[in-house]
N, C-alpha and C positions, 0 to 999 in steps of 0.2 A: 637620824637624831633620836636619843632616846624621849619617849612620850609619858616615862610616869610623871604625868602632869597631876598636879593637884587646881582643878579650874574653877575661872571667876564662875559662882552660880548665881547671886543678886547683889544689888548694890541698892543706895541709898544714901540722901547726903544727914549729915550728923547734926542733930539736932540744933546746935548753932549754923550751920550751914557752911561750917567754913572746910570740913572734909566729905571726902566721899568713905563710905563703908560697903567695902568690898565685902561679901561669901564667899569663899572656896568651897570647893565641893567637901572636904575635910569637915567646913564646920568653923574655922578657922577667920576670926574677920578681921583683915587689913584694913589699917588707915591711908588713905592716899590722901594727897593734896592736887588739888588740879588749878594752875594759873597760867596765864598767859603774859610769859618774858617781852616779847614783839608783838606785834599785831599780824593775825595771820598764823601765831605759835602756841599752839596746846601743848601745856607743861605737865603731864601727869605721873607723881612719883610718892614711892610710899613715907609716911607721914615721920615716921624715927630714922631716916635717911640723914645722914650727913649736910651740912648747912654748905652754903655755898661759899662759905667765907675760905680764901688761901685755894680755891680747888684753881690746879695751874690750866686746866683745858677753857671755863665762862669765864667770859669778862665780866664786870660788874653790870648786875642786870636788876629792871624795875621792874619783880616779880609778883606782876599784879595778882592777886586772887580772882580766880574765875569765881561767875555767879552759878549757882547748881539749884537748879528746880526737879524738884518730882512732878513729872509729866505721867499721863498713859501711855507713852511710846515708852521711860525708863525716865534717866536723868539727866537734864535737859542742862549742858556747859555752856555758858557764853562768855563772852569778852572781847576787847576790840579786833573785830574780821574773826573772827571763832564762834563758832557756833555748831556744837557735836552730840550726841547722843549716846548715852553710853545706855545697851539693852538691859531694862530689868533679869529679863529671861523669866517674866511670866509673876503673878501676884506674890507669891512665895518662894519664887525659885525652887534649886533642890539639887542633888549630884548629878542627875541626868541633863539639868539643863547646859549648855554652854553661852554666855553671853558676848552679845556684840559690841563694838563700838565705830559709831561714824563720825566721819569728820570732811567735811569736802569730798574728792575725792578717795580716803583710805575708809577700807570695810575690812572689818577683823570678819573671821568665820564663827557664825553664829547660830545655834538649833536654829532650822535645821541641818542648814548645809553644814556646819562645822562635822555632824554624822555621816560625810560624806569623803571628810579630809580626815589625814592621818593625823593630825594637829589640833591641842586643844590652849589656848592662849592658859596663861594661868602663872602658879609657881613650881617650881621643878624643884623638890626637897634633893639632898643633897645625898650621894649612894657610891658604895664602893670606891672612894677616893674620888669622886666626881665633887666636885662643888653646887653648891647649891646655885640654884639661878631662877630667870623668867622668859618664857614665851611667850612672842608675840605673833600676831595670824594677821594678814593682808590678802584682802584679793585680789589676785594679776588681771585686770581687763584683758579681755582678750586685745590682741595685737600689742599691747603695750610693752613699752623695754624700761630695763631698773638697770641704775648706774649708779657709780658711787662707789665707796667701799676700802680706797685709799688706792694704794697703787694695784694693779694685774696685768701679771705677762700672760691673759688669756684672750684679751678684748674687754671693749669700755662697756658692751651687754651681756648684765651677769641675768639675765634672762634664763632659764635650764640648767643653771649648774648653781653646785654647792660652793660656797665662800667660808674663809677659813680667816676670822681676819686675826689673828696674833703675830707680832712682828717678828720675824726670824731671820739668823743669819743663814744669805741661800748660798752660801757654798761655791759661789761661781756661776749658779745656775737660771735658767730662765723656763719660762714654757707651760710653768706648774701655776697650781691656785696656792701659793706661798710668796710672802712680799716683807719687805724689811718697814714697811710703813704702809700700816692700816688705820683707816677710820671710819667709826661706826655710823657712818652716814648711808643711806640707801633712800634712792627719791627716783619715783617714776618719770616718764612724759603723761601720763592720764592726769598729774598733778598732785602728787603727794610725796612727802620725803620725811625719812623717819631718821633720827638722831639721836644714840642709846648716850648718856653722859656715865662713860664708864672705860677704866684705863685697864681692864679684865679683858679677855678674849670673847669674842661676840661669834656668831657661826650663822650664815643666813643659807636655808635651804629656799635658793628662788624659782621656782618653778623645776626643779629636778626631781623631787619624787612624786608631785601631783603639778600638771600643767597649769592647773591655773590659781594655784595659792602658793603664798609665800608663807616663810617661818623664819625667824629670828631667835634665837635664845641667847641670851645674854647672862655671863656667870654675874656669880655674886649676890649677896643677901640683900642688898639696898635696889631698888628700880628707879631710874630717874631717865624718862624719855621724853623726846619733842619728836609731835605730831606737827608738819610741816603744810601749809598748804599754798598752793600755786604752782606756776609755768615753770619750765627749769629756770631761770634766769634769776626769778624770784625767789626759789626756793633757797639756790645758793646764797642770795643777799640775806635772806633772810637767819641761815645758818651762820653765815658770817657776821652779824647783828648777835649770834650767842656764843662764838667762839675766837673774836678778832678779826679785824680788818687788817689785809698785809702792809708791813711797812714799805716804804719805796727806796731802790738800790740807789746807790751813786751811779751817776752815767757809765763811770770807765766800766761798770760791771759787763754790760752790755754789748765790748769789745770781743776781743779773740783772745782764749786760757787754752796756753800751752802747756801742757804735759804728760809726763810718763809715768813708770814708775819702777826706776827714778833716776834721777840727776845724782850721782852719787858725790859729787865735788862743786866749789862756788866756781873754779874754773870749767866744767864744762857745761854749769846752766849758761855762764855770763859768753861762749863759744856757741852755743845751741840757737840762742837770742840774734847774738851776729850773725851768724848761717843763715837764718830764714830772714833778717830784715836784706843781709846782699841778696837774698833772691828775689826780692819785692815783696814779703810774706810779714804784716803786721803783727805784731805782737804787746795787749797790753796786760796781762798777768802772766805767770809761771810758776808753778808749782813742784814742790819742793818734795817728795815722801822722807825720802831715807836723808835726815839733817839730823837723828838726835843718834847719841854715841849706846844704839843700838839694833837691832834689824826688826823693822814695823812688822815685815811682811810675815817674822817668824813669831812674834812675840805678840803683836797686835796690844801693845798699852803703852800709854807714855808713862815711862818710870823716868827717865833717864832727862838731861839734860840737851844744847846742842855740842855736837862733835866739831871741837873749831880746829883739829885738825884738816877737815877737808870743808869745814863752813868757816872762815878764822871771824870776829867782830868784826860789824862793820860793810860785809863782805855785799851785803844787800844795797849799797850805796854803787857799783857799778850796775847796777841792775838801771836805777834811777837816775843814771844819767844818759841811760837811752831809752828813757822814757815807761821804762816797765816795772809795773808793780811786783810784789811777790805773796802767794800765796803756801802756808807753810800746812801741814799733815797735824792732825790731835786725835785722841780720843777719851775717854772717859772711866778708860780703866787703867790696872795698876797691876802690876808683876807680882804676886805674894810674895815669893820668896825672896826680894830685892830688898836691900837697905830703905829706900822709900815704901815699900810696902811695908815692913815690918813699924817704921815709925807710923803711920798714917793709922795700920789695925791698932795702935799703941792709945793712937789717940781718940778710936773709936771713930774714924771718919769712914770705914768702907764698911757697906750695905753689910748686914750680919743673916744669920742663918737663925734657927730655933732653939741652936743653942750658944747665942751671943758670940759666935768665930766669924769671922768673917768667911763672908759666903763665895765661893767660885760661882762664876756665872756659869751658865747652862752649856757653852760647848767648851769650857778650859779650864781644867782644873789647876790652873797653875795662875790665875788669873780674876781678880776682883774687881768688883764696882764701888767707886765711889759714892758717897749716899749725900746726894742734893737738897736732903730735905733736913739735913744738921747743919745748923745755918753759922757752924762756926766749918763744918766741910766742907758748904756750897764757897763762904766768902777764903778761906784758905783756895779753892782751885780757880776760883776767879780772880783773884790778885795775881796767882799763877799762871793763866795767859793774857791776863794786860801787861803783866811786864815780859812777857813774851814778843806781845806786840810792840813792846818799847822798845827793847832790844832789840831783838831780830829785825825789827822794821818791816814787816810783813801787814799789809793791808788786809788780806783773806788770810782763813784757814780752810781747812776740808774737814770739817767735825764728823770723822769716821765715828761707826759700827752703837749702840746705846741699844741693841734688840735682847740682849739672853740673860734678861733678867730671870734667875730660878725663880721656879714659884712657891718654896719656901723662904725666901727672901725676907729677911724683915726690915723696915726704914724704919728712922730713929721717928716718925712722925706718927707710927702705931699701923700705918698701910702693910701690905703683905704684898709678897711678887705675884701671887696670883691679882691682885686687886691694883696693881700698875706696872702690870706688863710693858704694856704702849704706851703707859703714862711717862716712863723713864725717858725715852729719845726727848719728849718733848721738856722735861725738866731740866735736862743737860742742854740742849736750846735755848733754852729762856737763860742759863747763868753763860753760857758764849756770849749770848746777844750784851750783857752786862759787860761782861769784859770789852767787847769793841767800843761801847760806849764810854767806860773810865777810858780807855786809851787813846781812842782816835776818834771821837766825839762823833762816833755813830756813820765816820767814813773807812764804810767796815763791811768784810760779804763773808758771810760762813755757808758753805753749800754745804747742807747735811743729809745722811741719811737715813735714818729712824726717825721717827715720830708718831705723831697721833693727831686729832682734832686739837688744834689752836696752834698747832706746828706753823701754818700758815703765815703768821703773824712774823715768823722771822721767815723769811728767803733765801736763799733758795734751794728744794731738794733734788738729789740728781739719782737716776734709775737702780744706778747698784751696780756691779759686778758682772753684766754679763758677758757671753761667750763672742768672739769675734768671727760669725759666722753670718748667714743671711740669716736664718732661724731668730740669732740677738739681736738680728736690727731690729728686725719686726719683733718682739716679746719684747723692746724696748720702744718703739715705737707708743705701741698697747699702753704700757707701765704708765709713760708718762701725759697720756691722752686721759687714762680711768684718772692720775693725780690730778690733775685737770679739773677733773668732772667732781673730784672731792672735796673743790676749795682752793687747792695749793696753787697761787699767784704766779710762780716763777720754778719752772722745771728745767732738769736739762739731765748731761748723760755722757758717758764716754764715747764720744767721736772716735772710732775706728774698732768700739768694744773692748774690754777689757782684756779677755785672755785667750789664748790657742794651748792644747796640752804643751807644745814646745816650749813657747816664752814660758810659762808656768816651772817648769823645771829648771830651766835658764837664770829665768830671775830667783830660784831658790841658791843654785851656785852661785849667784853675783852678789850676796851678800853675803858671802863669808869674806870675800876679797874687797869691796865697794870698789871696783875697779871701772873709773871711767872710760866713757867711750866703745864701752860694750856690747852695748845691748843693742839687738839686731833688729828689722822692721818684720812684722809679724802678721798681717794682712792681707788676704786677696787683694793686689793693688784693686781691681775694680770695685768692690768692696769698699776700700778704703774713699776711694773719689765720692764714690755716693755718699757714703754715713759723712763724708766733711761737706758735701753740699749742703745736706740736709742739716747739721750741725750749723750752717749760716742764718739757715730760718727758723733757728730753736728760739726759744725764750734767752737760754746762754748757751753761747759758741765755747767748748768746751772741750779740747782731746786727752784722750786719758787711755792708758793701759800698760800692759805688762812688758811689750814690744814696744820699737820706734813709731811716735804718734805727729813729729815732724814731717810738713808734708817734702822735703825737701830730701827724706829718707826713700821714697816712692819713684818707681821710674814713669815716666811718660803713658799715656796722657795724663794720670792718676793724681804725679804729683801736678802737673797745670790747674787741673781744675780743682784740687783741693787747696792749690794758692791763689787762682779766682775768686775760688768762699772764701777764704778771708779778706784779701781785696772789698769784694763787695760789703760782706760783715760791717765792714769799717765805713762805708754807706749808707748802709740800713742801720747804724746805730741812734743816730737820732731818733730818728720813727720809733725804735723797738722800746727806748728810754721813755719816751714820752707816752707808746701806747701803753706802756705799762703803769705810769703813773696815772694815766687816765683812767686804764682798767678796774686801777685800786681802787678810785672815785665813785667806780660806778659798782664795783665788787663783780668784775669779771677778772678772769684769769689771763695773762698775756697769750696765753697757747689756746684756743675756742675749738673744739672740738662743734663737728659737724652738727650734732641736738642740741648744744646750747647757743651756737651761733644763730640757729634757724629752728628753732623752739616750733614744732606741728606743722613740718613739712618733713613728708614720709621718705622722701627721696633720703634727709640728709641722715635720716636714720643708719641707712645703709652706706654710707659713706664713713665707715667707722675708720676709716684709717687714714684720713685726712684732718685739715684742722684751717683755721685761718689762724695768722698771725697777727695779734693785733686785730681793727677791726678791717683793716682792706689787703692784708697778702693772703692768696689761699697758694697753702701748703699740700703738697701730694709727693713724699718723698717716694724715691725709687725702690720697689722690696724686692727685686730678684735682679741675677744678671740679664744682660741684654737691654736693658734700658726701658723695656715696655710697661706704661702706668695706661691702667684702666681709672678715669677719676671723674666726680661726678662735678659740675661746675654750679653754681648757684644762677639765680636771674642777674642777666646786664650781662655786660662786655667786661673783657679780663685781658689784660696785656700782658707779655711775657715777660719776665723777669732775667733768665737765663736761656735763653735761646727760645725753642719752642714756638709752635705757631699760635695766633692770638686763639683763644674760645668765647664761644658764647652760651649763657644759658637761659633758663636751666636746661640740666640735661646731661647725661653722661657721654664722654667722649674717651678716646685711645691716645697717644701720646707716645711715640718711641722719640727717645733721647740719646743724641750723640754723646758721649765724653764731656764732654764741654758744656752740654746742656742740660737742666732740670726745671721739673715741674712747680715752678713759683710764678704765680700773677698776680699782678693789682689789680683794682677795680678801675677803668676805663674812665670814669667820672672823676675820680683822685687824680690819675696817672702818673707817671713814674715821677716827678719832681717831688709829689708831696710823701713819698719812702725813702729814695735814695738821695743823699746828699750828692754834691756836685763834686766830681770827680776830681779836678786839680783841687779845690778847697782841699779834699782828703788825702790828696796824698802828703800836703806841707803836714800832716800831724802824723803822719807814720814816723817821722822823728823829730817829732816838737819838743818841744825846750824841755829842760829836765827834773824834775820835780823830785828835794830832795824827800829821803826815806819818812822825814817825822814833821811834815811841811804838809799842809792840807788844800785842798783842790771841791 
């Protein structure tokens, strides 16, 4: 990271007492405000910053003013549950000094030892086409782990490595510190969590080029941070208290989402449906890519309309009389050169450049964003998928791709693409979440992919794009454990991965033809049986990709047990609807990764690749072939779920798994009644009475 820092040298609060007066070493003196939104939350951001009104990440918040005393230690912050220190750095300060600040657990690096780090907290003037920005300095306790950060196909401890959070499209790819959904949230186990309120790219050097300090730099001319203190558990409550509490799905979400990509006819979704219910294989959504009289996979914008040649009206009504909902493909950009494109630039609705053209996004020059924040552009594309929803009669959608936003971008609201990068996925969220509400009065599920901080608040995001390999299980695995740990309520993912170079090239010829009944299965069947087990104990049971993701495409045992997971799925739905309602309650996530479920036990630290579901299923999917799971068990007794012999903990155990079997338990004191519904009950709703398309449930 580069370090010409220009750094805090003294502060002081201002003679009404109602800011802090920062030094730079420069000479240069900031005004900051310092208040506390929550109890527990140091708000400290500079004084000519932006007001909170309209900003789409805070909810409305009681932005109390902290009190600021000049102390002998420096300037003394209080307010309720805060109480921090920000270092003079000596009577007069000066360039040489560097000052501190405490806060509970978080210590910025401060003379001396800050002369020991390569990092000096402060402001970073703006150079050679870099933007301007600010640094911030934390010290890593020893042994302690930092998490957070939005999604990472590296692992949920960004402990030693560089973080990169700007949202991008990955190409198919996994493995890397790049993610389609970043948030600038970072919170220890020592008990601190820092939260930058900025839709800019943030970059956190955490203990990768000095072991035991962190750095933050964060672009852009305005600073607006929360200083977070407490347990993980709190932490996240407490971030959730400044950027939304998740709303709660309808049950059906909870079921089993079948699909590819794609169904290229209403005859062979309403064909695919009947094949897995004769097999005994539930199904309650299905997902649609290629329905408008265009190809997504080549073009990736909705310009176009639905193609009723092979979708005709209406056609969503055999869907719902076997009980299945349908989930349709969107996204947020626009063809330039199309008839729709050409009216929309006409009318000033798509995001413009510096010099008033409309802008290409960052990987497609043939290809525009609409601009959410022209609020006769936002209500023109929101009346365009509520009567989408009216029509089509689609319950979901899949609000694809909202990351490449350019960063000479301009929105009609005076923002720039560098200054809402990540802010875009979540503004094109917030106007879906509107539309299911005009239409289907909020009996509605968009699994999106981009966002940012307050993304949360609408449900549910799923991993992205990756590769159908073991390698994607696990980088997906990771992805949606770190979302987890960033706030996001409700995660999920392609059940069987996305793509193989084969299907990729496959599904690029099948859209010149839309030729049903094409497309071939594309998976290590064994491969395939895990990722669909493990898809039973997601937040959302979910199959997705470029090959056949039907388990009834798989031969033996493969497809058996990937039509067990859904069997069961249809079991465990209650429990996962409810845990997650309850979750929302308490501001946990449905998916508990191992440090937040067991907040200062060292054990679960290292159990990074487990999770419980809810609060009594521990999850440990399978990551290599052969079946063999090394997993750590908590205290108490744990019953098997799918085969497996009972554990007890704490304490790590080994675990080989037949075909037919995976590592899922409940807690012994719960046991299995209070997870799985009762088995005849569920089979009478695998084809329960039929609900039509614009009838509410």
């Amino acid at each position: 990271m580069e370090q010409e820092i220009d750094p805090y040298v003294a502060a002081r609060p201002s003679a009404d007492g109602r800011e802090l007066l920062v030094t730079l070493g420069s000479g240069r003196v900031v005004r900051m405000r310092c208040s506390v939104p929550v109890p527990g939350v140091l708000r400290i951001r500079t004084a000519d910053g932006a007001a909170d009104d309209g900003t789409p990440v805070l909810v409305p918040l009681d932005d109390r003013p902290a009190t600021l005393t000049r102390t002998a230690d420096g300037v003394e912050i209080t307010g309720p549950e805060v109480r921090a220190i920000w270092d003079t750095g000596g009577e007069e300060g000066g360039p040489d000094i560097v000052q501190g600040l405490r806060f509970g657990a978080f210590r910025r690096f401060a003379t001396p030892d800050a002369d020991t780090v390569p990092y000096r907290a402060g402001y970073r003037p703006a150079a050679n086409g870099r933007p301007a920005g600010w640094l911030e300095t934390v010290h890593l306790a020893p042994g302690a782990a930092v998490y957070g950060g939005g999604e990472s196909y590296q692992g949920i401890d960004l402990r030693g490595r560089l973080r990169r959070m700007r949202n991008t499209e990955q190409n198919r790819d996994g493995g890397r510190d790049s993610a389609y959904l970043n948030i600038p949230l970072l919170w220890s186990d020592a008990g601190w969590g820092l939260f930058a309120h900025t839709g800019a790219q943030v970059d956190a050097d955490v203990g990768a080029t000095h072991s035991e300090a962190g750095c933050i730099r964060i672009d852009g001319e305005d600073l607006d941070l929360f200083l977070i203190n407490g347990d993980a558990p709190t932490i996240l409550a407490r971030y959730l208290a400044l950027t939304g509490r998740p709303r709660t799905l309808p049950d059906w979400a909870f079921g089993v989402w079948m699909s590819r990509s794609s169904y290229f006819t209403a005859d062979e979704v309403v064909e695919t449906v009947d094949e897995l219910l004769r097999a005994g294989c539930p199904v309650d959504v299905i997902h649609v890519d290629e329905w408008l009289d265009e190809s997504v996979l080549a073009d990736a914008a909705w310009y176009t309309e639905a193609d009723r040649a092979r979708f005709p009206e209406g056609w969503a009504h055999r869907l719902a009389e076997r009980g299945v909902r349908l989930s349709l493909w969107i996204n947020p950009y626009i063809k330039r050169d199309s008839p729709l494109g050409d009216e929309l630039a006409a009318r000033g609705y798509l995001v413009q450049d510096g010099e008033g053209r409309p802008a290409a996004i960052a990987d497609d020059p043939r290809t525009c964003a609409l601009d959410f924040t022209r609020p006769e552009a936002r209500e023109w594309w929101c009346e365009r998928l509520a009567t989408t929803l009216r029509t089509e009669h689609n319950a979901a959608v899949l609000s694809d791709f909202g990351e490449e936003i350019p960063d000479d971008a301009v929105f009609a609201d005076g923002h720039r693409g560098t200054d809402w990068h990540n802010t875009y996925g979540l503004i094109y969220q917030d106007t879906v979440h509107e539309a299911g509400r005009r239409a289907r009065a909020g009996d509605f599920v968009a699994i999106s992919r981009s966002g940012t901080a307050g993304s949360q608040r609408d449900p549910a995001h799923w991993a992205g794009d990756l590769p159908s390999t073991w390698t994607g299980l696990v980088s997906t695995l990771r992805a949606v454990l770190s979302m987890s740990l960033s706030g996001c309520s409700v995660v999920t993912h392609d059940a069987g991965g996305f793509w193989t170079p084969a299907s990729l090239r496959r599904a690029k010829e099948l859209r010149a033809t839309m030729t049903p009944d094409a497309v071939r299965s594309d998976v290590d069947p064994e491969l395939y049986g895990r990722w669909a087990q493990w898809a039973a104990f997601s937040p959302l049971m979910r199959f997705h990709g470029l090959g056949r993701r039907e388990p009834t495409a798989y031969p033996e045992p493969a497809r058996g047990a990937a039509i067990a997971a859904c069997r069961l799925r249809r079991r465990l739905r209650r429990y996962v609807a409810s845990s997650s309602e309850r979750g929302a309650a308490d501001n946990l996530p449905l998916m508990r990764p191992m440090p937040l479920a067991y907040p200062g036990v060292p054990e679960a630290r290292g159990a990074d690749a487990q999770y419980l579901l809810g609060p009594d299923v521990l999850v440990a999917p399978v990551l290599e072939p052969g079946g063999r799971r090394l997993l750590w068990v908590p205290e108490g007794d744990w019953i098997p779920l799918v085969g497996c012999p009972p554990l007890s903990g704490p304490g790590w155990h080994e675990v080989r798994c037949a075909a037919d079997e995976f590592p899922a338990f409940v807690r012994a004191e719960r046991g299995v009644r209070a997870v799985l519904d009762d088995e005849d009950a569920v089979e009478e709703t695998v084809g329960d009475a039929a609900e039509r398309p614009d009838s509410r449930r």
